[in-house]
Every structure is written in structure tokens, then in C-alpha cells.
C-alpha positions in Angstrom: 7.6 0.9 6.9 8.9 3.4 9.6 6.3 3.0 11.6 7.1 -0.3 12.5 3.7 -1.8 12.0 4.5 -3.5 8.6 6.7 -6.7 8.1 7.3 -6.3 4.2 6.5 -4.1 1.0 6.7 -4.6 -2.2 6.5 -2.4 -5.2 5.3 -4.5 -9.0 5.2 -2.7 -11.9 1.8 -3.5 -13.4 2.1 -5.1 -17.0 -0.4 -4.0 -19.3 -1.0 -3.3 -23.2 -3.1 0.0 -22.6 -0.4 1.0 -20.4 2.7 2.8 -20.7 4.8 1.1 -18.0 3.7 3.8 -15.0 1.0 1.9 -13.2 2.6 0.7 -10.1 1.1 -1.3 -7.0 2.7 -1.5 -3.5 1.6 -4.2 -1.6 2.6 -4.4 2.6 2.2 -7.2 4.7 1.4 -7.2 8.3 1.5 -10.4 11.0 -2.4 -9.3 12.0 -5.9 -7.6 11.5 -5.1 -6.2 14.8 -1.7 -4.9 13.8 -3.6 -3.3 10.4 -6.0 -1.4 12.9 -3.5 -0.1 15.0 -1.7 1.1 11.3 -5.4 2.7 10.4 -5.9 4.2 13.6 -2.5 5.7 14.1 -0.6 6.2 10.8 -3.1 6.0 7.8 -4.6 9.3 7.8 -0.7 11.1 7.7 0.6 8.7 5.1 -2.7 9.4 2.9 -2.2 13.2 3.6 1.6 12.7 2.7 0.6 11.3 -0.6 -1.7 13.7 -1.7 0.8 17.1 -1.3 3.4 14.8 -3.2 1.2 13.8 -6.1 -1.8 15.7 -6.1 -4.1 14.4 -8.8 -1.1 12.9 -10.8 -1.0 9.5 -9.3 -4.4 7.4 -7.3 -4.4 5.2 -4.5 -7.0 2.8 -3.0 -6.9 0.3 -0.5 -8.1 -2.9 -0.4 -7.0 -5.9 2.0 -6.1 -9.6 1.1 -5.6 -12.7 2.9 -2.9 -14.6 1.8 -3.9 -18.2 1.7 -1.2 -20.1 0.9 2.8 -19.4 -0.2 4.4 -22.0 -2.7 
């Protein structure tokens, strides 16, 4: 979020019987593709970096982008 590029985040706690309650997935929400490029391109590789000398192989990240369609 500090780097200004983000509009929201939110953590869920994913639900799951084969789980024990420590799967977590942060979602952020941006205003553009263009604004996601510029996060890519500028902040990305740092954040990723970050992550792996905090967690090594304790915790796994991917990335994948959605569209949100609609909002009831």
C-alpha cells in the first residue's frame, strides 16, 4: 500500500477442512491495468524480494489478476 499505487487490500483467511486455519490470501485492488504495470515495473520485484527474506520457504505466493465484474 505505501507505494501509492493500490486503492485497497484485503487479507481472508481461507476456510478449508484439510486446513488448519493458516492459508491466508491478500487481494489489492487498483483503478487500472496501467496503474498494475507501473506497480510491476517499479515495486514488484522489492516487495517479492521482501517476502522471501521474511518467510523463506515457510509461506508461497503467486499472482494472478481478476477483473471485477460487478459489486452487489
Amino acid at each position: 500500500m505505501a507505494c501509492g499505487i493500490f486503492t485497497k487490500a484485503q487479507i481472508n483467511r481461507v476456510i478449508s477442512q484439510d486446513d488448519n486455519n493458516n492459508t491466508f490470501a491478500i487481494a489489492y485492488t487498483c483503478s487500472s491495468m496501467k496503474d498494475l504495470h507501473q506497480y510491476q515495473v517499479k515495486f514488484s520485484a522489492a516487495l517479492q524480494e521482501k517476502h522471501i527474506v521474511l518467510y523463506g520457504d515457510k509461506a508461497v505466493a503467486f499472482r494472478t489478476i481478476m477483473e471485477v465484474i460487478e459489486v452487489f
